[in-house]
VOKOLVO-822708 format. One record per residue (C-alpha): residue number from 1; residue in three letters; x, y, z. Coordinates in nm, 4 decimals. Layout:
<atoms>
<NUM "ala" <X Y Z>>,
...
</atoms>
This chain:
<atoms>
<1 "unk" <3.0999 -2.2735 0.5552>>,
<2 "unk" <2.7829 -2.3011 0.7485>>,
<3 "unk" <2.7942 -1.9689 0.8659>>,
<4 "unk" <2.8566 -1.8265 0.6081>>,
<5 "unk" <2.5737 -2.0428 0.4232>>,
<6 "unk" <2.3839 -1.8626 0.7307>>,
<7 "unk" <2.4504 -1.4756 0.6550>>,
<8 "unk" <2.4039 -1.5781 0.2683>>,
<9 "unk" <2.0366 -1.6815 0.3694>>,
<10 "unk" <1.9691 -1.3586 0.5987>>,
<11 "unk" <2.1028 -1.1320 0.3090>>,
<12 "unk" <1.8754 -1.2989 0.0856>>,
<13 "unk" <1.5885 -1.2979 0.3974>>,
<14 "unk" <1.5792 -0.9288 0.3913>>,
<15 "unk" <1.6050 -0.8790 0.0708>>,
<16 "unk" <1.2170 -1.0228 0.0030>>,
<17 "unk" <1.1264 -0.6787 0.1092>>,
<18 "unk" <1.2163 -0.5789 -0.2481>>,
<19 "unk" <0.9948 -0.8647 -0.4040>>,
<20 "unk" <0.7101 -1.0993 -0.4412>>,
<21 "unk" <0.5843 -1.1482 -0.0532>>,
<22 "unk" <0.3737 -1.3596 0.1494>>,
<23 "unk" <0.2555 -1.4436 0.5019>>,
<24 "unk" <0.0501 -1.7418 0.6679>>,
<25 "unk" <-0.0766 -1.8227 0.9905>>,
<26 "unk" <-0.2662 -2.1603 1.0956>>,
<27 "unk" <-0.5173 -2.1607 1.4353>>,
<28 "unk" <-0.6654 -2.4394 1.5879>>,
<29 "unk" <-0.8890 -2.4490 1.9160>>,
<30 "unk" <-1.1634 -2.7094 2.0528>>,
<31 "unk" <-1.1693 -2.8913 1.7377>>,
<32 "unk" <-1.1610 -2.6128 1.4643>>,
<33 "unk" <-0.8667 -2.5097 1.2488>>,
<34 "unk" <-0.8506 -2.1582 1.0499>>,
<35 "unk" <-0.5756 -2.0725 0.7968>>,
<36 "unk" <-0.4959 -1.7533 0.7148>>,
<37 "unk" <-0.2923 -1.6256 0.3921>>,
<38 "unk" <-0.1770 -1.3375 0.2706>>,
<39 "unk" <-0.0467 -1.3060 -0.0939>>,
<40 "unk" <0.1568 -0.9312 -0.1367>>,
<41 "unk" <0.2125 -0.8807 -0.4860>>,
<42 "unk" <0.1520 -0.6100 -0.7272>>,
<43 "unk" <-0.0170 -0.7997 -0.9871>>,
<44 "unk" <-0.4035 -0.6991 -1.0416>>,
<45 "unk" <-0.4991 -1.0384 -1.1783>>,
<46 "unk" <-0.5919 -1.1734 -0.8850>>,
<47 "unk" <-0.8045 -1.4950 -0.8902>>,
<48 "unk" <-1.0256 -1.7309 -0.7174>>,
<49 "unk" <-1.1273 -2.1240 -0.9142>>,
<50 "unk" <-1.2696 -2.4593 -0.8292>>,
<51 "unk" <-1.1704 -2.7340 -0.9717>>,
<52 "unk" <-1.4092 -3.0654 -0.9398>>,
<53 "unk" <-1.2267 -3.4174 -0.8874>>,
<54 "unk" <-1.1425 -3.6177 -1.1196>>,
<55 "unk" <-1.1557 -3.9856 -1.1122>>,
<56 "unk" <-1.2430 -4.0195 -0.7324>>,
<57 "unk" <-1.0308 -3.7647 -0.6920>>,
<58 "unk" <-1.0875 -3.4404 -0.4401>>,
<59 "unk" <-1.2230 -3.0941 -0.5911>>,
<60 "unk" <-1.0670 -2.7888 -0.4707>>,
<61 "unk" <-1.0519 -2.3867 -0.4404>>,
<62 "unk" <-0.7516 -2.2249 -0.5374>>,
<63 "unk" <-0.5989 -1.8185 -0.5089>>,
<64 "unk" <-0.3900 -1.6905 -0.7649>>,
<65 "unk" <-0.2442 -1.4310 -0.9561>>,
<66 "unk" <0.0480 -1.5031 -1.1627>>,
<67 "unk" <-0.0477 -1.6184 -1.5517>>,
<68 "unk" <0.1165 -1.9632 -1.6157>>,
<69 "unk" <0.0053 -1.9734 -1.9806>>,
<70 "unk" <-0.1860 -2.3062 -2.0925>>,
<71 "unk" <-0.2272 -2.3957 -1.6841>>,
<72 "unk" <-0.4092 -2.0946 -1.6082>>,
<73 "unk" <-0.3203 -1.9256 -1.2738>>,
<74 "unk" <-0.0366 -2.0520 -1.0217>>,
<75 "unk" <-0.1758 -2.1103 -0.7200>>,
<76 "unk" <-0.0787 -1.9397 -0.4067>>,
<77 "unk" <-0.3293 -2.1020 -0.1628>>,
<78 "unk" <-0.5923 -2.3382 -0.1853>>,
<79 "unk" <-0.8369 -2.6077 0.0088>>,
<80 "unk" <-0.9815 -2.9014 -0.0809>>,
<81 "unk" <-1.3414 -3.0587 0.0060>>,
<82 "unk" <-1.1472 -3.2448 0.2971>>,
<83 "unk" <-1.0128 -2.9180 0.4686>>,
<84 "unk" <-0.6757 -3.0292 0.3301>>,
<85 "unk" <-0.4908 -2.6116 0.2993>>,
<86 "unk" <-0.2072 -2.5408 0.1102>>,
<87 "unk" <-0.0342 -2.1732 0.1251>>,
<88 "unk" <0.3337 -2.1199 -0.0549>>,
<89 "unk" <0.5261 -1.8156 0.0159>>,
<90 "unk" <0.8393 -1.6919 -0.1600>>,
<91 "unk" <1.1919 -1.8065 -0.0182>>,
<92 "unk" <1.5385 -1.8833 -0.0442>>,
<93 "unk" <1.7563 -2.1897 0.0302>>,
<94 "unk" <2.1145 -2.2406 -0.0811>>,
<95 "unk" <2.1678 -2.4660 -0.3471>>,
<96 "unk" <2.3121 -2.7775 -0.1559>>,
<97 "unk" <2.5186 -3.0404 -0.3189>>,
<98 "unk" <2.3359 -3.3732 -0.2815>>,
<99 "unk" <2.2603 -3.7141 -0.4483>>,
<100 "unk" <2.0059 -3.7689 -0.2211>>,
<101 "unk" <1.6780 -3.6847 -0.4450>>,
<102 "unk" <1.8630 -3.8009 -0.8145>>,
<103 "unk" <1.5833 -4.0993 -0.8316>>,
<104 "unk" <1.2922 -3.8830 -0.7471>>,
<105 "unk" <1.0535 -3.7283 -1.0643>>,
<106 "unk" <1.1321 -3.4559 -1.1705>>,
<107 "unk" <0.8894 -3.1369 -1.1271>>,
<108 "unk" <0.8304 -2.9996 -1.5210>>,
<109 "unk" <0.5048 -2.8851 -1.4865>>,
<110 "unk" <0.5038 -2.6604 -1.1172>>,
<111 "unk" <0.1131 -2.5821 -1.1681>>,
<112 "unk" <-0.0138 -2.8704 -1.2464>>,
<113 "unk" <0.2031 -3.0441 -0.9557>>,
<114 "unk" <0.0396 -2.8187 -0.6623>>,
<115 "unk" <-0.2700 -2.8928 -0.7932>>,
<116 "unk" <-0.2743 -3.2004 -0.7634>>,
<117 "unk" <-0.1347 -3.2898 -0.4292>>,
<118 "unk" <-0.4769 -3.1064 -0.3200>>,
<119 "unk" <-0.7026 -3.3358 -0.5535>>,
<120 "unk" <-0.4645 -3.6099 -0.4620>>,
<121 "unk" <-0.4802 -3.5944 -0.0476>>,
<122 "unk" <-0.7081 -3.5579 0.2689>>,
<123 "unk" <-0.4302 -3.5543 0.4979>>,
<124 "unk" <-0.0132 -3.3946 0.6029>>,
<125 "unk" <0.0900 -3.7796 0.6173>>,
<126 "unk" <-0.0778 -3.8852 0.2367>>,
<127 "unk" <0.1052 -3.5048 0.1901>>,
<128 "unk" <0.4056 -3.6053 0.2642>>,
<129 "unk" <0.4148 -3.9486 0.0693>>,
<130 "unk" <0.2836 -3.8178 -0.2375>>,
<131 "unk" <0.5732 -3.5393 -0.2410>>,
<132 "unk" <0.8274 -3.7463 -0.1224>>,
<133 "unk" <0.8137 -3.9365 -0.4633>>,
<134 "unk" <0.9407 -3.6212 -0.6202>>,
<135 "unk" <1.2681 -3.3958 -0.6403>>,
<136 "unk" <1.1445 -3.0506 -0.4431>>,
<137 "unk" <1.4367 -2.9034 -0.5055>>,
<138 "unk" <1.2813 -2.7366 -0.8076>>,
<139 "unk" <1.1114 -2.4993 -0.5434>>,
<140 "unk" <1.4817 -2.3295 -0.4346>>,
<141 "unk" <1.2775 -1.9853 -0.4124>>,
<142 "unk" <0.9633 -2.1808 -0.2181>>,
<143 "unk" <0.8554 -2.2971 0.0594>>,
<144 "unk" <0.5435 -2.4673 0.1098>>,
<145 "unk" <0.2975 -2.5316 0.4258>>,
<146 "unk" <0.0017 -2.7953 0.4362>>,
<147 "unk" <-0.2377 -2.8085 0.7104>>,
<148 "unk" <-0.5226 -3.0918 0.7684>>,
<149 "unk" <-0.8181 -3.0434 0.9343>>,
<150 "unk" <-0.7010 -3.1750 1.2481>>,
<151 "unk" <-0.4565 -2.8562 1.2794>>,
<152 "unk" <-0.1729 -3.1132 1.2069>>,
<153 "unk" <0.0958 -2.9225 0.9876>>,
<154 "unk" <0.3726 -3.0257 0.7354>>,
<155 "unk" <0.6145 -2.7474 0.5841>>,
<156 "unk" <0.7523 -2.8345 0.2645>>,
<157 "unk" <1.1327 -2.6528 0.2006>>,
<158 "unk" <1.3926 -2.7753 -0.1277>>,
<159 "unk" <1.5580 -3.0142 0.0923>>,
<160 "unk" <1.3438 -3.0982 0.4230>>,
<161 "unk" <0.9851 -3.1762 0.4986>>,
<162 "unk" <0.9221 -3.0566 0.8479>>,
<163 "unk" <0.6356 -3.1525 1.0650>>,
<164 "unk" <0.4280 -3.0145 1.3462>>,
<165 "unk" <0.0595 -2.9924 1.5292>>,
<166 "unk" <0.0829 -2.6513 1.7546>>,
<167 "unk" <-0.1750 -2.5011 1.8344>>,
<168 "unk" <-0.0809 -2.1956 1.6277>>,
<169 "unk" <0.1865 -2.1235 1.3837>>,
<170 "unk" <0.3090 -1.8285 1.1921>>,
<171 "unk" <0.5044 -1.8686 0.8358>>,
<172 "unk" <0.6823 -1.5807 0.6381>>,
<173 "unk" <0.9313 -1.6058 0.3789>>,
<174 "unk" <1.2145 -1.7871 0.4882>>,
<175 "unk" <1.2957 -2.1829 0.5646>>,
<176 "unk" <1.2511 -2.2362 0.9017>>,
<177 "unk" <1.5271 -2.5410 0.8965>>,
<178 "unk" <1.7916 -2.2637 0.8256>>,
<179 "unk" <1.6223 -1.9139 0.9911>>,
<180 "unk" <1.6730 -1.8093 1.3654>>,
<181 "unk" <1.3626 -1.6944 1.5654>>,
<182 "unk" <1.5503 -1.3537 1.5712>>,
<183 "unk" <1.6175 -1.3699 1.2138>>,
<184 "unk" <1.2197 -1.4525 1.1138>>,
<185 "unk" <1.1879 -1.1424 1.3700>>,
<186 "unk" <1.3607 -0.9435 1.1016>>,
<187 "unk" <1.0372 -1.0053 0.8401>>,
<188 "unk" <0.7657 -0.6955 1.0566>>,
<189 "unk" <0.4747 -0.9076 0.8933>>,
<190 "unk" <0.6132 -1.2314 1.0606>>,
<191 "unk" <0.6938 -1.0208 1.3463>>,
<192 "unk" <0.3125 -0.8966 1.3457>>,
<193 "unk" <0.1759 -1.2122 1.3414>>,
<194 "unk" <0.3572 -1.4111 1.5880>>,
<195 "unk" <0.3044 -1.1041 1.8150>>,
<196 "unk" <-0.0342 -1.0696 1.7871>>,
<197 "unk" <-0.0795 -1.4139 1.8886>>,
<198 "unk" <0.1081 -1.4082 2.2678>>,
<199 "unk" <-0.1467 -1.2334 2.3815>>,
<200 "unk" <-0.4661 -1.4323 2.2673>>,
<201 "unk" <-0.5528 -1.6680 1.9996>>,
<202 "unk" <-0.9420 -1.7668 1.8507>>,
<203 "unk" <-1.1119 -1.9158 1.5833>>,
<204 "unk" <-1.3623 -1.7273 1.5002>>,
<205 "unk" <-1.3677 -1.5020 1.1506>>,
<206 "unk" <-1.3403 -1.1567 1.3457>>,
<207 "unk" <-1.0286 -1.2588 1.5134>>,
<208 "unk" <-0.8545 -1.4184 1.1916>>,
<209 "unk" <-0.9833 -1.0704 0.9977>>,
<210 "unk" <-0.7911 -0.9053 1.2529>>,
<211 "unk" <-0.4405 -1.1106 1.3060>>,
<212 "unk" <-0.4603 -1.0890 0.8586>>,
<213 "unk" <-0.4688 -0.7441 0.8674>>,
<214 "unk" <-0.1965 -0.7159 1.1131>>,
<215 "unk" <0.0183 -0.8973 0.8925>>,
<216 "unk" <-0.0816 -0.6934 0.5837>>,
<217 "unk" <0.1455 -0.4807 0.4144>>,
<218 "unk" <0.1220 -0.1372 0.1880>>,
<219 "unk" <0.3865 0.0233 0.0667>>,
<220 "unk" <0.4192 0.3847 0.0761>>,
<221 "unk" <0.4895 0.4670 -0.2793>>,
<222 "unk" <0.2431 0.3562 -0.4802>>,
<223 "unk" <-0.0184 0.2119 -0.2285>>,
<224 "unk" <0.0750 -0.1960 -0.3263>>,
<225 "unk" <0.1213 -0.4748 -0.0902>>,
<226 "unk" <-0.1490 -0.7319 0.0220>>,
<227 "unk" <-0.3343 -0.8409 -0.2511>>,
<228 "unk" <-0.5779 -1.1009 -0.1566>>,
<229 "unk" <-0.6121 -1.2492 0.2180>>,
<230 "unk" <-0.7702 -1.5144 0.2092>>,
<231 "unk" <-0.9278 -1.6901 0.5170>>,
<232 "unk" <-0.9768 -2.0942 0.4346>>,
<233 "unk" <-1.2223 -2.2369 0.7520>>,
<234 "unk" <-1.1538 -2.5928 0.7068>>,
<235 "unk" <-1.3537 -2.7268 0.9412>>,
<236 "unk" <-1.6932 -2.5761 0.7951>>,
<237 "unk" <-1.5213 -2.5695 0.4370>>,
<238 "unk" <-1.5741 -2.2138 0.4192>>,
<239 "unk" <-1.3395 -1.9376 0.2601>>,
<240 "unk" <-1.3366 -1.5604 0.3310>>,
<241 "unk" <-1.1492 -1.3128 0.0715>>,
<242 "unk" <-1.0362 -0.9527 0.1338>>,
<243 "unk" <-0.9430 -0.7998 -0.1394>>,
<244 "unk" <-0.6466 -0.5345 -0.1631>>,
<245 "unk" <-0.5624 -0.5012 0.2080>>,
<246 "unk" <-0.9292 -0.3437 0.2470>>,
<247 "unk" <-1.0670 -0.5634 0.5897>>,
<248 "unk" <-1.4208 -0.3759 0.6071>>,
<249 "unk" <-1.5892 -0.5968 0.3468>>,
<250 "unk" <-1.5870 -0.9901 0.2772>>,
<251 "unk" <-1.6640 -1.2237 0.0309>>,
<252 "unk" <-1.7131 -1.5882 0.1728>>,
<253 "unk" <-1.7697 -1.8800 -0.0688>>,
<254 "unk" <-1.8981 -2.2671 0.0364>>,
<255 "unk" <-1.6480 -2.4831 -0.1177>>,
<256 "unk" <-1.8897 -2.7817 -0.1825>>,
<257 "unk" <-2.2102 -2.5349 -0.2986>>,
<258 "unk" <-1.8766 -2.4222 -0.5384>>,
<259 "unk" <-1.7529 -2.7434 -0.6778>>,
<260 "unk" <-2.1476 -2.8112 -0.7547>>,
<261 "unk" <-2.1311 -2.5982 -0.9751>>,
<262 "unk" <-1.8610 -2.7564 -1.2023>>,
<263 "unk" <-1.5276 -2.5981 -1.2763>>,
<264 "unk" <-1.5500 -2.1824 -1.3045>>,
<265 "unk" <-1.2911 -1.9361 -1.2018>>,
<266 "unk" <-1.3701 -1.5764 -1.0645>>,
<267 "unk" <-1.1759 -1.2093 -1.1388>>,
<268 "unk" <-1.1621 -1.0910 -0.7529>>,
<269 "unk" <-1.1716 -0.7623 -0.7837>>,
<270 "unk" <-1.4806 -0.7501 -1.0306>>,
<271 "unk" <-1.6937 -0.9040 -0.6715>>,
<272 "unk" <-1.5744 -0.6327 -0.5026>>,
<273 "unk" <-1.6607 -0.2330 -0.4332>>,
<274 "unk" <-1.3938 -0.0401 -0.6501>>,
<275 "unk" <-1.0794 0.0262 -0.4542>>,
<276 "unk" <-0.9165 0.3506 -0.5142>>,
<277 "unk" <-0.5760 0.2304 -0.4395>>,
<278 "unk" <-0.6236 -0.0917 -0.6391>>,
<279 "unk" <-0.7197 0.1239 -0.9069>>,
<280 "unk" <-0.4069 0.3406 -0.9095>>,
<281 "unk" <-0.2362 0.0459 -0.9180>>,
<282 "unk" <-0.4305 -0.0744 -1.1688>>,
<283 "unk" <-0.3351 0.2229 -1.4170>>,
<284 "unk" <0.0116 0.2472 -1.3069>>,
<285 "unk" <0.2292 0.1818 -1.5937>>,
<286 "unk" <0.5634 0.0451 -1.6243>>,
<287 "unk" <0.8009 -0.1660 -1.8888>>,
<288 "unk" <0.6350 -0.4656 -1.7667>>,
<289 "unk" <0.2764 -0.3524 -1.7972>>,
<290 "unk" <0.3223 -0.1472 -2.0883>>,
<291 "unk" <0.4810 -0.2778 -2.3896>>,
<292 "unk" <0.5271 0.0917 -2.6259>>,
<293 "unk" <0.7393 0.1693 -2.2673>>,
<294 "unk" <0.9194 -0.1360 -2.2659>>,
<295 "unk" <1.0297 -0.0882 -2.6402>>,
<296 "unk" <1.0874 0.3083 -2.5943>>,
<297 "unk" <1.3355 0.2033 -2.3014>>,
<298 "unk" <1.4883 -0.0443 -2.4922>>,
<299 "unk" <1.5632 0.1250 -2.7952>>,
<300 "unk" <1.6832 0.4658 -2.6165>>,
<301 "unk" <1.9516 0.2205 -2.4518>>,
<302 "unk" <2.0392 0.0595 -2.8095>>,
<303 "unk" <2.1044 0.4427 -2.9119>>,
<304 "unk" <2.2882 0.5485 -2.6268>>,
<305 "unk" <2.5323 0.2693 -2.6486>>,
<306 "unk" <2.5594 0.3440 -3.0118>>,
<307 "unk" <2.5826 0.7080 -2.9780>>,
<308 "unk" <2.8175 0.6745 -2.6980>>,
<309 "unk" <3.0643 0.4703 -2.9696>>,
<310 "unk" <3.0200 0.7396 -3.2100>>,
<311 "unk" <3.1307 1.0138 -3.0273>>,
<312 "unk" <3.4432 0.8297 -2.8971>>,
<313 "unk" <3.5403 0.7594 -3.2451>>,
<314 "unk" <3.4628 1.1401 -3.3444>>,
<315 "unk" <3.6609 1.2919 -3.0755>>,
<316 "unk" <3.9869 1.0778 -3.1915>>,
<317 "unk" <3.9230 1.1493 -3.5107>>,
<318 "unk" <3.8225 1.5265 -3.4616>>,
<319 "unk" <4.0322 1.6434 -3.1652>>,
<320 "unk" <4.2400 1.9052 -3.3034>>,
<321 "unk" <3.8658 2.0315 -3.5209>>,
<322 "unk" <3.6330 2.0596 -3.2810>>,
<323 "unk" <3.5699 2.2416 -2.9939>>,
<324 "unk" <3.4443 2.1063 -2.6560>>,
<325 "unk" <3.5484 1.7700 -2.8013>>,
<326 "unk" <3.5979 1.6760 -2.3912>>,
<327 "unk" <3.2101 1.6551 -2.3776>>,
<328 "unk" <3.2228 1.3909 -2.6849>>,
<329 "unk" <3.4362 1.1877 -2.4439>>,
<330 "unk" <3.2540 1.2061 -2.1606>>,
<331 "unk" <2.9271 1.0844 -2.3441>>,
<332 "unk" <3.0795 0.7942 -2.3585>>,
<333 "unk" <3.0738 0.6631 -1.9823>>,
<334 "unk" <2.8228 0.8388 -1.9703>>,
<335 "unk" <2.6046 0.6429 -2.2861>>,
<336 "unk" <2.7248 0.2850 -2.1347>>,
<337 "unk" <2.5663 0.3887 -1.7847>>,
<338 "unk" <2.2678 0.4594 -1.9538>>,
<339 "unk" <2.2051 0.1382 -2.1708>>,
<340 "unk" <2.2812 -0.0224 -1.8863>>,
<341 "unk" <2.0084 0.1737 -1.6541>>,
<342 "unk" <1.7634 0.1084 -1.9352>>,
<343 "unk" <1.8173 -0.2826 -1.8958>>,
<344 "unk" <1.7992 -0.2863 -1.5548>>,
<345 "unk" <1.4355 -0.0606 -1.5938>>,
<346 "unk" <1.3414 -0.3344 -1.8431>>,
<347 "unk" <1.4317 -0.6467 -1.6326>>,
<348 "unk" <1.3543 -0.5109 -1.2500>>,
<349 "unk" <1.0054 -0.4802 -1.1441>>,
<350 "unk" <1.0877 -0.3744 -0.7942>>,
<351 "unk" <1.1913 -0.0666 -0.9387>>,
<352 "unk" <0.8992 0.0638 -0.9659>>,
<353 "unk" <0.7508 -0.0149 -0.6410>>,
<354 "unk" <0.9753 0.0699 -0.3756>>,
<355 "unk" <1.1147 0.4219 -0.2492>>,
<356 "unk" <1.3734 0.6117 -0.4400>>,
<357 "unk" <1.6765 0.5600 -0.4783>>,
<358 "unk" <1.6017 0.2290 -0.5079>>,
<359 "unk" <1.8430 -0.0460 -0.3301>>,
<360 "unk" <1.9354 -0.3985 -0.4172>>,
<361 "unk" <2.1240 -0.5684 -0.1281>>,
<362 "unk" <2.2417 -0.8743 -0.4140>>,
<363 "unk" <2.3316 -0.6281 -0.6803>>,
<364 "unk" <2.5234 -0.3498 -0.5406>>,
<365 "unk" <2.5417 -0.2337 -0.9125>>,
<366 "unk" <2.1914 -0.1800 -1.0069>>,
<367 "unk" <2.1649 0.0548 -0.6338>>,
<368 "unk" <2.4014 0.2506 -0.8086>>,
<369 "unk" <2.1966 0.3356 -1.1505>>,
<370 "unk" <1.9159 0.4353 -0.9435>>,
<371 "unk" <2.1139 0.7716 -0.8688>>,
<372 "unk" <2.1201 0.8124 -1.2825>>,
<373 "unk" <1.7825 1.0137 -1.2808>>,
<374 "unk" <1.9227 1.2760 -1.0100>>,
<375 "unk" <2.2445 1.3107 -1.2318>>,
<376 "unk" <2.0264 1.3529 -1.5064>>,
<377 "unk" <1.8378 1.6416 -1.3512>>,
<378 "unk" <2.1405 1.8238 -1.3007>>,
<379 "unk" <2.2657 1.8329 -1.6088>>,
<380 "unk" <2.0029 1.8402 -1.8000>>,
<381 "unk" <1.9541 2.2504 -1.8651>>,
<382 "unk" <2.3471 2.3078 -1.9116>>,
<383 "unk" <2.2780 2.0219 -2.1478>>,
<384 "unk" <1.9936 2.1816 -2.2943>>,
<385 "unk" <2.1352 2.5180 -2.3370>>,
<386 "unk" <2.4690 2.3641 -2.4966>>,
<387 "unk" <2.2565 2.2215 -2.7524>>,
<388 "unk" <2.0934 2.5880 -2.8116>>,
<389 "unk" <2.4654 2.6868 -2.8916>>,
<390 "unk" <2.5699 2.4256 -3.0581>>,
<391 "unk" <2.3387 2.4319 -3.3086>>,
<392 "unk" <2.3202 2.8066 -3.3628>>,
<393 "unk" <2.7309 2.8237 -3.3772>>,
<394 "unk" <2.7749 2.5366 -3.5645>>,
<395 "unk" <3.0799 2.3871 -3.3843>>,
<396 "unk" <3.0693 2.0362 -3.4899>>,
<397 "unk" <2.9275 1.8632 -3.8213>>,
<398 "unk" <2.5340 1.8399 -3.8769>>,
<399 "unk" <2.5421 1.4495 -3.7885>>,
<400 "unk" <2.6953 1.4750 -3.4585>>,
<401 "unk" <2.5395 1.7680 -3.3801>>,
<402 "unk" <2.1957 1.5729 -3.4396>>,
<403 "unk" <2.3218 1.3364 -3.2468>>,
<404 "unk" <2.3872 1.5102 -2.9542>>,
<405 "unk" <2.0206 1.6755 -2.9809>>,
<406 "unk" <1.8514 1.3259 -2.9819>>,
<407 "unk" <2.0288 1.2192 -2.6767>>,
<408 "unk" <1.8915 1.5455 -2.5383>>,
<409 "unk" <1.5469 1.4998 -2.5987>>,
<410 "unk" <1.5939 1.1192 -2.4747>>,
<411 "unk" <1.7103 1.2799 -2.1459>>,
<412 "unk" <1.4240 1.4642 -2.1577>>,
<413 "unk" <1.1634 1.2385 -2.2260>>,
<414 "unk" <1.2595 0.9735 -1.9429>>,
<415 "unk" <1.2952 1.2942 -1.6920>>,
<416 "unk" <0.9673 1.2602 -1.7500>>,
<417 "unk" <0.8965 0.9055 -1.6854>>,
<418 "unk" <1.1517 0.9326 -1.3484>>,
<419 "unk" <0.8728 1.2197 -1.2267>>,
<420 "unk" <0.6316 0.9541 -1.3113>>,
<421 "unk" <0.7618 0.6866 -1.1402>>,
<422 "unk" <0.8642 0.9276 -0.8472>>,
<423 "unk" <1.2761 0.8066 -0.9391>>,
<424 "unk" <1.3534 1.1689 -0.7927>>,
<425 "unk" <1.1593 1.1461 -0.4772>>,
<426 "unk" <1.4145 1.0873 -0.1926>>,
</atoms>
């Protein structure tokens, strides 16, 4: 069972190249400690906010992207006025069976919860209490790393807090607890990282700029990967940002001169020089982005798998009347592939993002529809120039024959959007 528990983990390891990624590193020589993070998403909301204690308690910077409604942004890294740094990166542990945290609190408000183990502690140990009072096993697809001033680090995972105070460390997504060094080797921006630093290792902002943007990542289709790096000094309680994997230019902020200035939260790339590959990101659209898409794609699948029942129906009822009643058949396979493909292009982001055709190592299925827009292409002029015929000879009724000529011009139209989205780009 443990093996297999094991493979389950490295199948679900790799397959954060087709989602939400993140790297971290932590330095710390003669006294100083630098943190390093690197959020890869393709969100363009990205965010920097302070956040003045409360009640004796710490004010802190945070880095975000992702909209959590009335909590504002959910942070992906952060520092306090102590030097306390927080980065989480997207994971995976197996649901384990366990009694163990039944008596902590329960974790309903994620946001809210991060924040405040940053206004709430200076050090990994007060860390460590204050989230050992709670059930982390709402974080199954997290895991968390805290680093003091002192270079003295504590990784948080669903089921284990781990502690350490080496010199330098490199984090990816994966648990460490349940990932082999050759496994972690698998991730190329963990692989980067770690690499980079066998060979030499400083404190100093040049050096950190550099080991970031050897970690970085950009995808080849549309130009997306690293975000925001973000470069927390906690000793001098200073933070660099880079914004969109671009290392020539640098905005640095003074947490305390910050938090002065009461709460305020900044747009990032607003304080930066426009980025052409942030903006074609920017004006990239897709059902998630775009909401007339969304409800184009998801009422061409309501009429496929409605036209698909029709012309089942119409072929038993009309198979000695018509002719080429076979094609009325095969629309229907055909139809329930299609309202299926338009669900998955609703619901999967990654879609969009990575190389064509697309492939999902947990859903073998959805690997499959992404061959649906080269099948398309090939049909699509015999299709075309059936319809000609059709309705110039007449061969079936005027409602089926409209019928067919709206799935047509369907076809059509999301050809269109496949070009778009580069679906037929091998």
């Amino acid at each position: 069972m443990k093996k297999i528990k094991t493979i389950f983990c490295l199948v679900l390891l790799l397959s954060f190249h087709v989602g939400d990624s993140c790297s971290m590193y932590k330095v710390t020589k003669n006294g100083k400690t630098m943190v390093g993070c690197n959020e890869d998403a393709w969100r363009t909301t990205s965010h920097i906010w302070f956040e003045v204690g409360q009640n004796k308690q710490y004010g802190a910077a945070f880095t975000g992207s992702r909209w959590d409604g009335e909590n504002g942004y959910a942070p992906q890294s952060g520092m306090n006025e102590h030097g306390l740094v927080f980065s989480r990166l997207a994971s995976y542990h197996p649901e384990i069976n366990t009694s163990k945290f039944n008596n902590r609190i329960k974790i309903t408000n994620p946001t809210r919860y991060l924040t405040e183990i940053l206004h709430s502690c200076r050090t990994v140990e007060e860390v460590k209490k204050f989230i050992e009072r709670y059930d982390q096993r709402y974080f199954l697809e997290d895991v968390f790393i805290y680093i003091e001033q002192s270079g003295k680090y504590l990784i948080i995972e669903p089921y284990k807090i781990l502690s350490g105070n080496d010199a330098q460390y490199v984090l990816s997504n994966f648990c460490p607890s349940i990932t082999s060094k050759a496994d972690a080797n698998k991730l190329e921006r963990y692989k980067n990282g770690a690499s980079f630093l066998t060979t030499k290792m400083e404190t100093d902002l040049d050096f950190c700029r550099k080991l970031s943007d050897t970690m970085h990542v950009c995808r080849a289709k549309i130009g997306d990967g690293t975000l925001l790096t973000s470069i927390w000094d906690s000793t001098n309680g200073l933070v660099n940002l880079y914004f969109y994997h671009n290392y020539d230019n640098t905005i640095q902020f003074n947490i305390k001169e910050e938090l002065a200035k009461g709460n305020h939260l900044l747009k990032i790339d607003t304080l930066f020089p426009k980025n052409p590959e942030f903006e074609q990101l920017a004006s990239y659209q897709t059902p998630q982005n775009n909401n007339t898409i969304r409800v184009f794609l998801m009422i061409s699948g309501l009429f496929f798998a409605l036209s698909s029942v029709y012309f089942l129906i119409n072929s038993i009822l009309y198979r000695k009347k018509d002719k080429f009643n076979v094609l009325k058949i095969l629309f229907f396979p055909f139809g329930i592939m299609m309202f299926y493909y338009m669900y998955v292009l609703c619901t999967n982001v990654n879609i969009f993002y990575f190389a064509s055709p697309y492939k999902s190592l947990s859903h073998p299925i959805i690997s499959l529809t992404s061959y649906l827009p080269f099948v398309l292409l090939i049909i699509i002029v015999p299709m075309v120039g059936f319809n000609f015929k059709l309705i110039k000879q007449k061969f079936w009724n005027t409602f089926s024959t409209a019928m067919y000529s709206l799935n047509s011009l369907l076809y059509l139209i999301l050809i269109g959007f496949f070009i778009y989205w580069r679906f037929l780009k091998m």
